[in-house]
N, CA, C and O atoms as a Tripos MOL2 file, in Angstrom:
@<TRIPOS>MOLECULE
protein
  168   167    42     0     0
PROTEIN
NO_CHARGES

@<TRIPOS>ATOM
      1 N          -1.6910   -8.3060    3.5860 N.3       1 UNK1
      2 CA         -1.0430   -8.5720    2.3300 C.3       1 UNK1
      3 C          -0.2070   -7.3520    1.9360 C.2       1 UNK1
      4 O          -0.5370   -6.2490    2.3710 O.2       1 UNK1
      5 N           0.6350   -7.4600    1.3020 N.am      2 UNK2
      6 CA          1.8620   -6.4400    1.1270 C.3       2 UNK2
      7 C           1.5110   -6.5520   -0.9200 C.2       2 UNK2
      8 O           0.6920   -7.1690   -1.6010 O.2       2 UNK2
      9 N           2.5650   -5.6570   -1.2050 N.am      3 UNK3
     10 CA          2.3060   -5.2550   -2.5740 C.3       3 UNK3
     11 C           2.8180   -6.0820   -3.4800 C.2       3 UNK3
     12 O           2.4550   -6.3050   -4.6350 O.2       3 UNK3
     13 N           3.8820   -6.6080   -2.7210 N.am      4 UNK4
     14 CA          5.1110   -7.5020   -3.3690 C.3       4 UNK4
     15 C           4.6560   -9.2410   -3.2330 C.2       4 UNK4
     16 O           5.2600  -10.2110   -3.6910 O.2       4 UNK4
     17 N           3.2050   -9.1970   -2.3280 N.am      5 UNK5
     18 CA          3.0500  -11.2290   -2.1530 C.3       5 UNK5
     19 C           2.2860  -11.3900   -3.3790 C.2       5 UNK5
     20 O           2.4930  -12.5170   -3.8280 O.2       5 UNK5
     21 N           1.5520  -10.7730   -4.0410 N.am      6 UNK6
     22 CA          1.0370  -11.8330   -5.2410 C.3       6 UNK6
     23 C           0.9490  -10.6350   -6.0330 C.2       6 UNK6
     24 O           1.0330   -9.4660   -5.6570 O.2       6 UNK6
     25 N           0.7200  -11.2210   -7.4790 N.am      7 UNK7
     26 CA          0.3770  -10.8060   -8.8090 C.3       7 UNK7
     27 C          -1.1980  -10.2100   -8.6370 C.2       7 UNK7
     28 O          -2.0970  -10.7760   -8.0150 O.2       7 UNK7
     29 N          -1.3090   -8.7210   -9.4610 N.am      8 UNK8
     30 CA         -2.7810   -8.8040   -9.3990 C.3       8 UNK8
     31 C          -3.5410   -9.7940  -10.1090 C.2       8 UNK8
     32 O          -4.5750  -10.1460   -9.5400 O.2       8 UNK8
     33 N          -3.3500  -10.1830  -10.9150 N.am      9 UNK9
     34 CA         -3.9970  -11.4050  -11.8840 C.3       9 UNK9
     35 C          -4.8010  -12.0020  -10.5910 C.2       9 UNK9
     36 O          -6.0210  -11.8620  -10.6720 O.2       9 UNK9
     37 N          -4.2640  -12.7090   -9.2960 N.am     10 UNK10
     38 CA         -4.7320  -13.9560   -8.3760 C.3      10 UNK10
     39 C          -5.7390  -12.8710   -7.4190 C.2      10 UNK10
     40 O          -6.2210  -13.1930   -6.3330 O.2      10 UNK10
     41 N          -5.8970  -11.7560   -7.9740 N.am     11 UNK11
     42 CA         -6.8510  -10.6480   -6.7410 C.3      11 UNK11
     43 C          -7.8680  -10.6620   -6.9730 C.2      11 UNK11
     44 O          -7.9380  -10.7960   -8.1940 O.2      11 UNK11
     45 N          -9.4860  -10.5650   -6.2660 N.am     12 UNK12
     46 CA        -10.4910  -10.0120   -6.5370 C.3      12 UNK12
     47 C         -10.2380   -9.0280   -7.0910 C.2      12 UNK12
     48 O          -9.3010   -8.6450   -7.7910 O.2      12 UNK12
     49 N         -11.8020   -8.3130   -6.4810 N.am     13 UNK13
     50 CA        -11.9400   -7.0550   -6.5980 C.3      13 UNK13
     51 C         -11.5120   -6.3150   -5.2270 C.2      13 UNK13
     52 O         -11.0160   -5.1910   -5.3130 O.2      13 UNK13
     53 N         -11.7050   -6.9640   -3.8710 N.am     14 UNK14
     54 CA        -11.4070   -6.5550   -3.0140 C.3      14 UNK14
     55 C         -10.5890   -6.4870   -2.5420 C.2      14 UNK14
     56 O         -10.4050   -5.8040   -1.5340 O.2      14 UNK14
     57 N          -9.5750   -7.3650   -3.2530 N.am     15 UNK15
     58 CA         -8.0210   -7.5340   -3.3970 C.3      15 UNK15
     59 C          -7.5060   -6.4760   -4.0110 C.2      15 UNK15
     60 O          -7.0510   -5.5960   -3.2790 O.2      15 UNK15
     61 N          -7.4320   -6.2550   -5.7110 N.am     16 UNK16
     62 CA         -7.3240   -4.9750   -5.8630 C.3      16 UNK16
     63 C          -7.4180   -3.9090   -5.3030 C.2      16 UNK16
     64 O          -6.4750   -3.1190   -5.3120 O.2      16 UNK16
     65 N          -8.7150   -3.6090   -4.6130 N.am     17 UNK17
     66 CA         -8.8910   -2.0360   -3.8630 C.3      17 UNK17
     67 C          -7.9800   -2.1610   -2.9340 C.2      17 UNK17
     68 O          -7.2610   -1.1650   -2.8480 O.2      17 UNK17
     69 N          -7.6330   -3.3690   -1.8950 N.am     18 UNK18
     70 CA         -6.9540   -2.7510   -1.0630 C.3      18 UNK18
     71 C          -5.2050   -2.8180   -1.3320 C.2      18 UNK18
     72 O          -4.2710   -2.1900   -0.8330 O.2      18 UNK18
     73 N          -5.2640   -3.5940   -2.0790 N.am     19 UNK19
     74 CA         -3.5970   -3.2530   -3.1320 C.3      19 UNK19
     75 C          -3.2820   -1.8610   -3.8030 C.2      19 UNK19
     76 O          -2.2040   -1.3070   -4.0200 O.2      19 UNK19
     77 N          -4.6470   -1.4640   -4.0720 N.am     20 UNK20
     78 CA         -4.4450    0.0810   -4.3820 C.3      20 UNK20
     79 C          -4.5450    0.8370   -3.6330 C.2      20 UNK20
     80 O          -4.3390    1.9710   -4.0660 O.2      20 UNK20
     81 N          -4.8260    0.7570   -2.4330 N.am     21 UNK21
     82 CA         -5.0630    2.0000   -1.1700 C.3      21 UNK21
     83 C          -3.8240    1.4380   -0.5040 C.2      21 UNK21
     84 O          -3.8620    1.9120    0.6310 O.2      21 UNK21
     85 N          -2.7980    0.7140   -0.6060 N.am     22 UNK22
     86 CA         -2.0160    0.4510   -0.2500 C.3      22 UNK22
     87 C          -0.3710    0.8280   -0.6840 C.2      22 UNK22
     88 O           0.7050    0.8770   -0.0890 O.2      22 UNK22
     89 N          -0.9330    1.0950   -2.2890 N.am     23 UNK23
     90 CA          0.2570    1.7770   -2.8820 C.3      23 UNK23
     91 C          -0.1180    3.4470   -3.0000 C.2      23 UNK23
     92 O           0.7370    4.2660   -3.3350 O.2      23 UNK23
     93 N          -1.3350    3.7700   -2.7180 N.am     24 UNK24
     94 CA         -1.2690    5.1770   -2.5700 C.3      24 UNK24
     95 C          -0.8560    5.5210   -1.1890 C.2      24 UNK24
     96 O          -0.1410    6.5200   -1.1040 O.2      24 UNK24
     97 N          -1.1530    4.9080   -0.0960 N.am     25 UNK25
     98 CA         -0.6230    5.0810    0.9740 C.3      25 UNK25
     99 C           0.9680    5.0860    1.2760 C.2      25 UNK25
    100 O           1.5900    5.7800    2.0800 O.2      25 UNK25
    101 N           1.3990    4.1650    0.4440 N.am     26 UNK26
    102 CA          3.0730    3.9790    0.3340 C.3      26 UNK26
    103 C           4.0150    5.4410   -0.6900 C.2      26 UNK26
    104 O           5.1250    5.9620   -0.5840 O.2      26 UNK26
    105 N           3.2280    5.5700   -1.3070 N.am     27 UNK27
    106 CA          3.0050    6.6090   -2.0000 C.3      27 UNK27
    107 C           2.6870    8.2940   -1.5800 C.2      27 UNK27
    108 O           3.0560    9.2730   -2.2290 O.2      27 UNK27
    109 N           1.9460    8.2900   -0.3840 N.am     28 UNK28
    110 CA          1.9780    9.3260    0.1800 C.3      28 UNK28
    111 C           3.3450    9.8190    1.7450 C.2      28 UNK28
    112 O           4.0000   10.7750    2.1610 O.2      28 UNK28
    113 N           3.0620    8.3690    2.0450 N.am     29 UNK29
    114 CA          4.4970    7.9140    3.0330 C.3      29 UNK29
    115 C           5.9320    8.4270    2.7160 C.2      29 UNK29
    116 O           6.5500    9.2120    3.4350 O.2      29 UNK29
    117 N           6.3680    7.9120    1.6010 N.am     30 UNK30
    118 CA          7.4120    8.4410    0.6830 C.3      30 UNK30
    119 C           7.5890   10.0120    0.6970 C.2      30 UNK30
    120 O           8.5820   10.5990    1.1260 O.2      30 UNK30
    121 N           6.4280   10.6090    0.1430 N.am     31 UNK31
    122 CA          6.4370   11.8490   -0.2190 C.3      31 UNK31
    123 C           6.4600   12.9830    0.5500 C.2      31 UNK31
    124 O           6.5710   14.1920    0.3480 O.2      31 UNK31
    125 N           6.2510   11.8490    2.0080 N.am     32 UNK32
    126 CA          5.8630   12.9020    3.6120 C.3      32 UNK32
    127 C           4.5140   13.8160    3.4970 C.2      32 UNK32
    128 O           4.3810   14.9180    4.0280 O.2      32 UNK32
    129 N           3.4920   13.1100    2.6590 N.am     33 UNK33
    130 CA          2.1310   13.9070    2.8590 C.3      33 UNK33
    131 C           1.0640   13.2310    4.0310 C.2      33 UNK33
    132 O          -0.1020   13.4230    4.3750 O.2      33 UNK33
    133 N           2.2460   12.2760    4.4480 N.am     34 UNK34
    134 CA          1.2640   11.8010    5.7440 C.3      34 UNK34
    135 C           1.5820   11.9680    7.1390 C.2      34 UNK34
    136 O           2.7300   12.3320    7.3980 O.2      34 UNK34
    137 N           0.7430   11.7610    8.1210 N.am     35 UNK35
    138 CA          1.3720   12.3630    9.7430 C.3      35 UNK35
    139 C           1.5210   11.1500   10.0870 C.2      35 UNK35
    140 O           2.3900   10.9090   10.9250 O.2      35 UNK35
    141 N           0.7780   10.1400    9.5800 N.am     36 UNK36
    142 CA          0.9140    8.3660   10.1740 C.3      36 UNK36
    143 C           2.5120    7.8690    9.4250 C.2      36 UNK36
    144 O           3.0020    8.3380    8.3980 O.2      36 UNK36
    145 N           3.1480    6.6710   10.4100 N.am     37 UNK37
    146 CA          3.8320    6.2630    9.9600 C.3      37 UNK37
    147 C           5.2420    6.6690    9.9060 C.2      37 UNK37
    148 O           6.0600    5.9200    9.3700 O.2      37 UNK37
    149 N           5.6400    7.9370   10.4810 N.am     38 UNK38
    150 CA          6.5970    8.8050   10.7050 C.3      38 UNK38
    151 C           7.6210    8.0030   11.5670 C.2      38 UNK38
    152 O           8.7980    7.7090   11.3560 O.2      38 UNK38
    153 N           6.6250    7.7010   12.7990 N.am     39 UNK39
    154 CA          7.9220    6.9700   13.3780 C.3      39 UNK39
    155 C           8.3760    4.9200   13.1830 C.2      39 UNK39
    156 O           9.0100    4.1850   13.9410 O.2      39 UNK39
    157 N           7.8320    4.6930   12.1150 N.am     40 UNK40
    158 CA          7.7430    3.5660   11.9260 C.3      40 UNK40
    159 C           9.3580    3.5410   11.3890 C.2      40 UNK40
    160 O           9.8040    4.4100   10.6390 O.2      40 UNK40
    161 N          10.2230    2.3020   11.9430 N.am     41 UNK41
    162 CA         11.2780    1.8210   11.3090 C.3      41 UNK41
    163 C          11.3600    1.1130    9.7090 C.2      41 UNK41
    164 O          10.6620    0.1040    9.6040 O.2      41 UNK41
    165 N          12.0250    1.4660    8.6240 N.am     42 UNK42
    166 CA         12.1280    1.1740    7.4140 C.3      42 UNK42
    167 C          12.5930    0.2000    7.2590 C.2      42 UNK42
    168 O          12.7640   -0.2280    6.1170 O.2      42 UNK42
@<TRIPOS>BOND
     1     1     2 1
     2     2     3 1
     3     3     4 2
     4     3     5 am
     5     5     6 1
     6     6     7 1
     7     7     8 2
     8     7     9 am
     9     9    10 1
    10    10    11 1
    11    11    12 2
    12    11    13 am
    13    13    14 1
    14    14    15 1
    15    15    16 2
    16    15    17 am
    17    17    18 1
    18    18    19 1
    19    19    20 2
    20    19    21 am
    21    21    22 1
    22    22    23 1
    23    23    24 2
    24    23    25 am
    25    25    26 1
    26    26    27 1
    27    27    28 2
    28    27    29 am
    29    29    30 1
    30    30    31 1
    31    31    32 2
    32    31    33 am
    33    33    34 1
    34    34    35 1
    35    35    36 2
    36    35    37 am
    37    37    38 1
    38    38    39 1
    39    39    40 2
    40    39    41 am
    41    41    42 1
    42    42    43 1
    43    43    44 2
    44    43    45 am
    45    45    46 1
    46    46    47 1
    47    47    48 2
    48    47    49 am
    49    49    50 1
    50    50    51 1
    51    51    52 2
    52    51    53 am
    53    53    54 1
    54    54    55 1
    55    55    56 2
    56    55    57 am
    57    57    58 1
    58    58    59 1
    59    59    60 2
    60    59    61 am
    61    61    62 1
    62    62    63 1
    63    63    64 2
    64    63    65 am
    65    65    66 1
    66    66    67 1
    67    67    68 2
    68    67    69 am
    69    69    70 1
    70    70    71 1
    71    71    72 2
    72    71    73 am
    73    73    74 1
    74    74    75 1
    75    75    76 2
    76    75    77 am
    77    77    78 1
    78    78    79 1
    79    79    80 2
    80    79    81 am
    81    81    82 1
    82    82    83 1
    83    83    84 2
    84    83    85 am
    85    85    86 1
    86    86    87 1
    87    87    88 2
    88    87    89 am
    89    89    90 1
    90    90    91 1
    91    91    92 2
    92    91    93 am
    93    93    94 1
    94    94    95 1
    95    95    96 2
    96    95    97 am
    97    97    98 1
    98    98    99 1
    99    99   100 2
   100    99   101 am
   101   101   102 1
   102   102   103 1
   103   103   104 2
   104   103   105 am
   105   105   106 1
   106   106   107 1
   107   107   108 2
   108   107   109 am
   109   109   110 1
   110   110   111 1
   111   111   112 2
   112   111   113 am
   113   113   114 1
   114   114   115 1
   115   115   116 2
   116   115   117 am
   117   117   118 1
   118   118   119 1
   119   119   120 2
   120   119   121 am
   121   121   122 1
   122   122   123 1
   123   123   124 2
   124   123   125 am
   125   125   126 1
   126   126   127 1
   127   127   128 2
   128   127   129 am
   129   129   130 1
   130   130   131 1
   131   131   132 2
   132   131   133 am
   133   133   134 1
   134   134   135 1
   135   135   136 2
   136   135   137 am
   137   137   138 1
   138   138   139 1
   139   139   140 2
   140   139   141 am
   141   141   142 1
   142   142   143 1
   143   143   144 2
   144   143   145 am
   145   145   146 1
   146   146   147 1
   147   147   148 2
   148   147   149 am
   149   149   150 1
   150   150   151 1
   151   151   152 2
   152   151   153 am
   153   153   154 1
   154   154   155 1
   155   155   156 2
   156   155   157 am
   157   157   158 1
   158   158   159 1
   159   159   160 2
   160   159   161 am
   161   161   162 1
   162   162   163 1
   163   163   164 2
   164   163   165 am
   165   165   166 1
   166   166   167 1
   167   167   168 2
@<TRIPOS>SUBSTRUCTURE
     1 UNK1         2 RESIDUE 1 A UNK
     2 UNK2         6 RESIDUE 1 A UNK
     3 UNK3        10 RESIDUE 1 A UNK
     4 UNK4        14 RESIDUE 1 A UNK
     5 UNK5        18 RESIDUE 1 A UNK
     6 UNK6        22 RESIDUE 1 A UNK
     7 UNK7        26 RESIDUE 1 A UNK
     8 UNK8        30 RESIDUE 1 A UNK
     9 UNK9        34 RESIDUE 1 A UNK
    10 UNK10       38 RESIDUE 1 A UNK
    11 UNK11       42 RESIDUE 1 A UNK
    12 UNK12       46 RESIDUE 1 A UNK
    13 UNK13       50 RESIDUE 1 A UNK
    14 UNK14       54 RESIDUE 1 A UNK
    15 UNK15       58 RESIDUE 1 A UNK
    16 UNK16       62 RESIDUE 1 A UNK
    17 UNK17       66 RESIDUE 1 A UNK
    18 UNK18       70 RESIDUE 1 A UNK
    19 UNK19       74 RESIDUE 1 A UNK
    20 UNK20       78 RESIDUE 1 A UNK
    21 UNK21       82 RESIDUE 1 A UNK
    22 UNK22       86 RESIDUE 1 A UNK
    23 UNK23       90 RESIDUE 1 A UNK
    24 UNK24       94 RESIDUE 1 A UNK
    25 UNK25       98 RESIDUE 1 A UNK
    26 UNK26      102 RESIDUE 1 A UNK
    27 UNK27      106 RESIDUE 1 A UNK
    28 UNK28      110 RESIDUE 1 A UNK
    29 UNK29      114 RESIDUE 1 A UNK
    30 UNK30      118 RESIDUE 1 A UNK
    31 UNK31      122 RESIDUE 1 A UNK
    32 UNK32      126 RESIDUE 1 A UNK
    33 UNK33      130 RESIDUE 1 A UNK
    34 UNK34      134 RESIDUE 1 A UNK
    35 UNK35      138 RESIDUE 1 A UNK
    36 UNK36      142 RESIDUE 1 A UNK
    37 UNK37      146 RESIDUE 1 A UNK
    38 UNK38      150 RESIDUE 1 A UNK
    39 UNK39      154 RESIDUE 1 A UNK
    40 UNK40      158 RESIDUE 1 A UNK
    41 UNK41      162 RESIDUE 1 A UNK
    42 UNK42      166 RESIDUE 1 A UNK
């Protein structure tokens, strides 16, 4: 699941957590505080 397919409203709880480890991850990506993901195409 991506950040952008549903509303949190339709999430668990386990939905949430991983919607949120998902925008901190996107979030660290951005910022270049991560070694993963470097060579991934945008």
């Amino acid at each position: 699941m991506r950040l952008w397919t549903l509303h949190p409203r339709y999430l668990d709880a386990r939905g949430l957590v991983a919607l949120w480890r998902e925008a901190r991850l996107a979030q660290a990506v951005l910022g270049g505080k991560t070694r993963g993901y470097t060579h991934t195409p945008s």
